[in-house]
C-alpha positions as CSV (number, residue, x, y, z in Angstrom):
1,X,173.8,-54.2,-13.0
2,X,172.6,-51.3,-15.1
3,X,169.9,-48.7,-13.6
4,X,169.0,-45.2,-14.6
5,X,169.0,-42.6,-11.8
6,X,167.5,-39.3,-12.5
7,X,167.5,-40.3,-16.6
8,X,171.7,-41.3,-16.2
9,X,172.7,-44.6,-16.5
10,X,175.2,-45.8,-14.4
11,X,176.4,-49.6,-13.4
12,X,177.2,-51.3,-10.6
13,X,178.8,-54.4,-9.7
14,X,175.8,-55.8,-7.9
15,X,172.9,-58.4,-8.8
16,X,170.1,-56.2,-6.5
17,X,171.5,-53.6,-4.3
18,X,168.8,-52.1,-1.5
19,X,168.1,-48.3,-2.1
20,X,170.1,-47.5,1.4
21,X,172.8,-49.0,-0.1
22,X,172.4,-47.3,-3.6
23,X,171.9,-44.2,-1.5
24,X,175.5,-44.7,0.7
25,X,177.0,-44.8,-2.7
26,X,174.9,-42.0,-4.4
27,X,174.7,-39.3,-1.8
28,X,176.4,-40.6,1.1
29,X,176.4,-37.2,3.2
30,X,172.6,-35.4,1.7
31,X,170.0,-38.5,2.8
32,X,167.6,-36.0,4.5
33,X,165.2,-34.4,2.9
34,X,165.2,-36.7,-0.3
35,X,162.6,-39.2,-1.4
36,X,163.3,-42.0,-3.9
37,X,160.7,-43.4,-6.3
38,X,161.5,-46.6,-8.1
39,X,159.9,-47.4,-11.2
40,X,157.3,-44.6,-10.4
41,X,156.8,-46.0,-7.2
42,X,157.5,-43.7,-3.9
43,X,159.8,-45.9,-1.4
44,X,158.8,-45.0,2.4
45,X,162.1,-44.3,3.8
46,X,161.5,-46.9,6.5
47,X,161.6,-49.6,3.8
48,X,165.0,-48.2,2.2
49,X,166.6,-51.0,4.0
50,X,164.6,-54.0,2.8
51,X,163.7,-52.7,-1.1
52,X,165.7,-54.2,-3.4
53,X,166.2,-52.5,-6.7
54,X,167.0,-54.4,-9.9
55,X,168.5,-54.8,-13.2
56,X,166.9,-51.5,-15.6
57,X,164.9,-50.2,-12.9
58,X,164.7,-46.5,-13.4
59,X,165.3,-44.4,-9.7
60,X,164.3,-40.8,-9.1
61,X,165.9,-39.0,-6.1
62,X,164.1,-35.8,-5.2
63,X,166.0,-33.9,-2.8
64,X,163.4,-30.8,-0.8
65,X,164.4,-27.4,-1.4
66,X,163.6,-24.2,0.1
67,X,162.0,-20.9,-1.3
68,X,159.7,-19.5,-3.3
């Protein structure tokens, strides 16, 4: 499977993957703090479980930053 996240393309040996899963294998140790939009969609972090992503979909991860 092919998806763009933050405008890279990378590929994984996956049909769908969930975007916890995508996450564990992204940024296993910096979840807090982030949010992750799918196709220009915002993903409530209590649906990261159960929200599939799929072939070309494009994934933004936004991680909160301090400062000013």
């Amino acid at each position: 499977m092919e998806l763009k996240i933050n405008q890279q393309t990378k590929q994984f040996n996956a049909e769908s993957i969930s975007v916890q899963s995508l996450l564990d294998l992204e940024i296993p140790n910096k979840q807090n703090g982030i949010a992750v939009a799918v196709n220009n969609t915002v993903v409530p972090k209590l649906k990261w479980n159960e929200f599939f992503v799929q072939e070309t979909d494009e994934i933004l991860i936004i991680s909160a930053t301090q400062g000013g």
